[in-house]
C-alpha positions in Angstrom: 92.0 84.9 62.4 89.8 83.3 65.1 89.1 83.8 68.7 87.4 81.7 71.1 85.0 83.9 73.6 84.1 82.1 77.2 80.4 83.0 79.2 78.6 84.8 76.5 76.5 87.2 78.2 76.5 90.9 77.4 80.2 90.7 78.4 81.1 88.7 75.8 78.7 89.1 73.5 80.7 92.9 72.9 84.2 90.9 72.3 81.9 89.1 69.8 80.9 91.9 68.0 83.3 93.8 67.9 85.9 91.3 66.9 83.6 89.9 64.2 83.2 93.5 62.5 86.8 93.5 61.9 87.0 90.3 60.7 87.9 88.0 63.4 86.0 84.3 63.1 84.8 84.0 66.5 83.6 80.8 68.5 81.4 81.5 71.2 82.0 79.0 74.3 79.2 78.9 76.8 77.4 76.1 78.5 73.8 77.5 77.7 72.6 79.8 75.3 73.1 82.7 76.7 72.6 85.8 74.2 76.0 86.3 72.6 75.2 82.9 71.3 72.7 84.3 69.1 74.6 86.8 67.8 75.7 86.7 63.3 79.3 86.9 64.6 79.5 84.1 66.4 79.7 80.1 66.2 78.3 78.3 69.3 80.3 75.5 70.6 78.2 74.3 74.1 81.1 73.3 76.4 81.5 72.1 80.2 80.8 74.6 83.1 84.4 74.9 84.5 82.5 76.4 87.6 81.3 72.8 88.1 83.2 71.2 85.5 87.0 72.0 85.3 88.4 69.5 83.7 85.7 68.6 81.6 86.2 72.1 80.2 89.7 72.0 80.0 90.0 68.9 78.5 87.3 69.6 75.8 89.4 72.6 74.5 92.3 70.4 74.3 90.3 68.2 71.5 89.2 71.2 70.1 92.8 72.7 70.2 94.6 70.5 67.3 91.4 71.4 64.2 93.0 75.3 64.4 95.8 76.0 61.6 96.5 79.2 63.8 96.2 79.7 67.8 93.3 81.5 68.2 92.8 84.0 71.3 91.2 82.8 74.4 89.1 85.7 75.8 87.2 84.9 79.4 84.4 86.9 80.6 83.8 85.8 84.1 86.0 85.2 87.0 85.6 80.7 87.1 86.5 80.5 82.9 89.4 82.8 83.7 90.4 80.8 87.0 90.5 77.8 84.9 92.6 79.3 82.0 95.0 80.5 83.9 95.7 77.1 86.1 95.8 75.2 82.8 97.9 78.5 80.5 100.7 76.8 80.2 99.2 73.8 78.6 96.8 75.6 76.4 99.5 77.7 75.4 100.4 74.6 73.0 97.3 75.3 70.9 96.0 78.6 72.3 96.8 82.4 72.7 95.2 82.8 75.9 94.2 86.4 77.3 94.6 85.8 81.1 97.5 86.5 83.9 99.2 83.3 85.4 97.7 81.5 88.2 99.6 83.2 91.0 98.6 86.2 90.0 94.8 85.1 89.3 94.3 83.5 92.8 95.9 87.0 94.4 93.7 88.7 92.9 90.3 86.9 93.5 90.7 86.1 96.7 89.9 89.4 98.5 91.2 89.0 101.5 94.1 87.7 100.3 94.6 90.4 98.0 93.6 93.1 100.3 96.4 91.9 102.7 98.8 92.4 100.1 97.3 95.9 99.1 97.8 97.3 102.7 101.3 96.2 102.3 101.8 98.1 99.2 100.0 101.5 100.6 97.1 101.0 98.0 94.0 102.6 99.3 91.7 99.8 100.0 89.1 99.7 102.7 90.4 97.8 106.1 88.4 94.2 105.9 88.8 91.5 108.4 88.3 87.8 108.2 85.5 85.9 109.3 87.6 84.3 111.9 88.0 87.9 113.4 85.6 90.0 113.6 85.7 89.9 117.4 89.0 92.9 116.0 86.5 94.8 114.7 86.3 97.8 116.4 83.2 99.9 117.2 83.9 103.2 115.3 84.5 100.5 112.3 80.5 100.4 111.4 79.0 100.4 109.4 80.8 97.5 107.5 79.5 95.2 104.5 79.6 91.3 104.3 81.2 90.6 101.3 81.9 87.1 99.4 85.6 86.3 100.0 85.5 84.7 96.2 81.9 84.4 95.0 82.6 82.4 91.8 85.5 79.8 91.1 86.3 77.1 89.0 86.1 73.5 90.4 84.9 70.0 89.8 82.2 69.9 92.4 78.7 70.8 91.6 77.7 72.3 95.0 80.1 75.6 93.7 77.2 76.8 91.8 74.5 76.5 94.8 77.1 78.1 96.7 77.7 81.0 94.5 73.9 81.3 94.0 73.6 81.4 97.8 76.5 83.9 98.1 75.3 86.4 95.4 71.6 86.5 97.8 73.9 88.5 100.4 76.8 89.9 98.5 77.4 93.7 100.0 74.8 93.5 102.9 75.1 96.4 105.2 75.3 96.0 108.8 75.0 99.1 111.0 76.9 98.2 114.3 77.8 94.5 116.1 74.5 93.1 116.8 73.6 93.4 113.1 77.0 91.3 112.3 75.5 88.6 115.2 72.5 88.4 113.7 74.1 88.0 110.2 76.1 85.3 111.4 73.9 83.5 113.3 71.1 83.4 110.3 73.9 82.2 107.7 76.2 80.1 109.4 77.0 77.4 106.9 78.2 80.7 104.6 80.0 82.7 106.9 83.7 81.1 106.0 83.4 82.0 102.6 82.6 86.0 103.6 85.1 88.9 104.7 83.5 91.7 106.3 84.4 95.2 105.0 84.8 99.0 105.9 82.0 100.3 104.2 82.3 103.3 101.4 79.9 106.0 101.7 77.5 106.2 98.4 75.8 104.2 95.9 76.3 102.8 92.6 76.5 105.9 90.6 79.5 106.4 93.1 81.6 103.6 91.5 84.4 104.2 88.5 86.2 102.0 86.4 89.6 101.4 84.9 90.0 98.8 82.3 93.1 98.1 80.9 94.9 95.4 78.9 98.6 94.7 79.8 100.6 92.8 77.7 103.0 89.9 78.5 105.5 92.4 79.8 102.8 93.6 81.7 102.8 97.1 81.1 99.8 98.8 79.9 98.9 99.2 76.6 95.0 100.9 76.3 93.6 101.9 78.9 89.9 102.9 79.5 88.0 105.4 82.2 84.6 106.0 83.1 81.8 105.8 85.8 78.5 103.8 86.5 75.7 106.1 86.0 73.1 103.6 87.2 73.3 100.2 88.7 70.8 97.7 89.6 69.9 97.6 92.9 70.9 101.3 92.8 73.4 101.1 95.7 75.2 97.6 94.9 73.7 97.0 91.4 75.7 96.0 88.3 76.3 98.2 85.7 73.3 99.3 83.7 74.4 102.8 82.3 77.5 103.4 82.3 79.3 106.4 80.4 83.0 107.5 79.8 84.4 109.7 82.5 87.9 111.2 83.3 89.3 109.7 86.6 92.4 111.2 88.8 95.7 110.8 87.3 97.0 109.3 90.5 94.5 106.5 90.0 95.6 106.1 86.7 99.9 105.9 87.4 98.5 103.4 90.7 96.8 100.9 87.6 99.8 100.6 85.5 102.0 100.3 88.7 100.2 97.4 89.6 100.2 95.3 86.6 104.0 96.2 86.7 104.4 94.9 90.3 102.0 91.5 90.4 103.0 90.6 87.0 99.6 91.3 85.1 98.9 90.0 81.7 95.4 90.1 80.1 92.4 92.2 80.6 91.4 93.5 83.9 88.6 95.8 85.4 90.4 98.2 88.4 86.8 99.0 90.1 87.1 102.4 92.7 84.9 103.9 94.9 84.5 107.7 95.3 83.2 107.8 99.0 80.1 110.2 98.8 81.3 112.0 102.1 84.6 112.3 101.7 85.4 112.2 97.9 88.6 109.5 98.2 88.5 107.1 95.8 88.7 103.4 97.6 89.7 100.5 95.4 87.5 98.2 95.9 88.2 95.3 93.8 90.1 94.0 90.5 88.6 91.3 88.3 91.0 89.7 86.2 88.9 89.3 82.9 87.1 92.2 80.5 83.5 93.2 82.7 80.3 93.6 81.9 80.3 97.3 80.1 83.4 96.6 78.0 81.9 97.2 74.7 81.8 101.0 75.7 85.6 101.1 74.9 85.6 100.9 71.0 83.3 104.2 71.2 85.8 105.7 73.0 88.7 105.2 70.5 90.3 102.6 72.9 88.9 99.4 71.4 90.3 96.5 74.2 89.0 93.7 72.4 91.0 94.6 69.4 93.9 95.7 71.4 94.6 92.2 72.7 94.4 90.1 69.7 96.5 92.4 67.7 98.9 92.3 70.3 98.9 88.7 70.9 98.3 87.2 66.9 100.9 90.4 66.1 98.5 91.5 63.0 98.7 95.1 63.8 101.3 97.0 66.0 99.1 99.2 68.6 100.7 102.4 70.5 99.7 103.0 73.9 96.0 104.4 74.1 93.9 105.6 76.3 90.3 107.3 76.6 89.8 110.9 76.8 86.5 112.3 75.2 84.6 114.5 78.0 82.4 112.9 80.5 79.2 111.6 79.3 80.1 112.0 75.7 79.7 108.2 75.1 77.0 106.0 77.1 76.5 102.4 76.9 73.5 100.9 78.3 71.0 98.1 78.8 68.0 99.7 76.9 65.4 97.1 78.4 66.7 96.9 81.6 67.5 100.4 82.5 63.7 101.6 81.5 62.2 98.9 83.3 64.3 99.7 86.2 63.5 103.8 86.0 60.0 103.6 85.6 59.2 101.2 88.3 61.8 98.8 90.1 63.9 101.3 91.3 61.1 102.7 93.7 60.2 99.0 94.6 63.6 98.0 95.4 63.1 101.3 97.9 64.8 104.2 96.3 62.3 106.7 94.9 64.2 109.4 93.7 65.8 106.9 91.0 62.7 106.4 89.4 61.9 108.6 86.4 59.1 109.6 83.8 59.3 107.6 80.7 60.6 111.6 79.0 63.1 111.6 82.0 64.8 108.2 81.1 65.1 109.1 77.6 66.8 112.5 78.3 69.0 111.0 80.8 70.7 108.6 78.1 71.7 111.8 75.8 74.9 111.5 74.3 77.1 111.9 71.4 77.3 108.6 71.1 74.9 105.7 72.8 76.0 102.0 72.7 73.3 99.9 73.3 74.0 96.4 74.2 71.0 95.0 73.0 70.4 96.9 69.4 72.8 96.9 66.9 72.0 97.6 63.4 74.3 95.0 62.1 73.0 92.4 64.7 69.3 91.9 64.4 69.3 88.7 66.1 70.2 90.1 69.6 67.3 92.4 69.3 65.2 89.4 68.6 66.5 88.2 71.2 66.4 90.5 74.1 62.5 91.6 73.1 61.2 87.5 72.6 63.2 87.4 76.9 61.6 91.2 78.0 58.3 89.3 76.7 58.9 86.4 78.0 59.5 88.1 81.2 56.2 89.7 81.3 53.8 86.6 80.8 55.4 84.7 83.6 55.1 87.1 85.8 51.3 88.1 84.7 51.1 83.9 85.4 52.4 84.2 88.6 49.5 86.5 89.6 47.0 84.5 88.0 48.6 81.1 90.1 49.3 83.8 93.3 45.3 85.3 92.7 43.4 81.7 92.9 45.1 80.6 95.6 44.0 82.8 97.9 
């Protein structure tokens, strides 16, 4: 029993886990040491960056491939390792199980625009978005409207991807207010502008954002199936998920998932991210990655355990009905302990939204739940602790440093 694991942040590091407690052997693929690395159920391979490095990655699995008596379970965690797996699954499939949705379906989905054209033509509810190419269509009652990357990671073989993605992440979800904003924002990033859409913009912030995570098998219907809500992001109107609980979502949303995994084909993992706008209360789709995301390892809490879910499915060593979350909202948490206080107590009101911040009591309370999954402590995984404190640390000293350096200067 062995699965291979791809980008080993807190993302993977939960397939990690929660694989190696039942008994999976699990290689952790990464080309740095990022935490999952570290964890006591995993073995780190360092491989090629297929963000930079495509076929250096590709063609280091296949030397890896033949040493396995049994296919093991390929399980990307980020939108380049997937975009690589799936342009190379039919190969692969010689050695590997791979968890990921064909390359047609792959490239429809990450390319937004692409996608979003193709939404509008299936009566999804998506917000309008327009190319870069014409935004002179962009009407005035369309403001306020948000630049948005038109793919901000992929896989290649040309190292100017990563400074490219690193650029694009800067300015991911800026806001602009009317049309001289959107010239202003074109004029200051020219070289970027071709790799942006420009978007209707969804009333709310972060705490306004719900996910769906399913896996669909190669039939592509839906067999578990996971709901819930970010509590708190970072920044708190864009942010990534840094609390994020179990919450019920409309059934409509849930019949418009499965539907579309039926109709494009769907097989693997994906994250269905929706929008509630805060004025109107419609839920938006906004996006679907085609991988597991960053606050998967809520789901075995929640008796709907993806990780497992896919390699029984795919290495057939356990026959799975159809499941799907349903505890009450807030009765399971996950979040990123370190993170979340440092954001509560002081970053939230320096990134300019005060009534985020909290008392040190107030955080504490807020995280109450039946059950909390905390992505850095786990009793059975000391290492990760180790880990995450020696960074938090690490953190602090450079930045007292950077004083120091910033203090004698002047």
């Amino acid at each position: 029993m062995t699965a291979l694991v791809f980008n080993c942040q807190y993302n993977g590091l939960s397939i990690i886990q929660e694989l190696g407690r039942r008994g999976v052997t699990v290689l952790a693929l990464d080309s740095i040491r990022s935490v999952g690395t570290y964890s006591r159920y995993a073995h780190f391979y360092k491989c090629p960056d297929p963000q930079v490095a495509e076929d250096a990655f590709i063609e280091y699995l296949f030397k890896l491939g033949p040493s396995f008596m049994d296919k093991p379970v390929l399980f990307p965690t980020n939108d380049p390792w997937a975009i690589a797996l799936s342009r190379h699954k039919e190969r692969l499939s010689q050695y590997y199980l791979p968890c990921v949705a064909d390359p047609s379906v792959v490239e429809l989905i990450v390319q937004k625009q692409r996608f979003n054209e193709w939404a509008l033509e299936q009566g999804l509810p998506i917000p309008q978005s327009w190319r870069s190419d014409a935004i002179s269509e962009i009407p005035d009652n369309a403001f306020p409207i948000v630049a948005k990357p038109e793919c901000r990671r992929i896989s290649s073989n040309e190292k100017s991807t990563s400074l490219r993605a690193a650029a694009l992440d800067q300015l991911r979800l800026t806001i602009l207010e009317n049309h001289s904003d959107l010239t202003q924002f074109m004029s200051q990033h020219i070289e970027l502008i071709p790799y942006f859409i420009f978007q209707e913009y969804v009333a709310g912030l972060s705490d306004c954002m719900y996910t769906i995570g399913v896996y669909a098998d190669r039939d592509h219907v839906v067999k578990g199936m996971f709901t819930g809500r970010k509590v708190r992001g970072f920044p708190p109107d864009i942010g990534d998920c840094i609390v994020g609980q179990v919450e019920a979502v409309p059934e409509k949303l849930k019949i418009l998932v499965k539907d579309v995994c039926k109709s494009i084909g769907y097989h693997g993992i994906a994250e269905f991210e929706f929008k509630r706008d805060a004025i109107t209360g419609q839920f938006k789709l906004i996006e679907i990655n085609p991988r597991s995301w960053s606050w998967i390892g809520i789901t075995p809490a929640c008796g709907v355990s993806l990780p497992w879910i896919v390699y029984a499915d795919l290495t057939k060593v356990e026959s799975i009905p159809y499941t799907e979350s349903n505890l009450p909202a807030g009765n399971v948490k996950y979040v990123k302990v370190i993170q979340d206080m440092q954001n509560c107590l002081y970053r939230n009101r320096q990134a300019g939204f005060p009534d985020w911040g909290m008392t040190i009591l107030q955080w504490w309370k807020s995280l109450k739940a039946n059950r909390l999954v905390c992505a850095e402590f786990a009793k059975d995984d000391p290492g990760i602790s180790i880990y995450a404190i020696a960074s938090f640390l690490k953190s602090i000293v450079c930045v007292a440093l950077r004083r120091v350096i910033r203090g004698k200067s002047h």
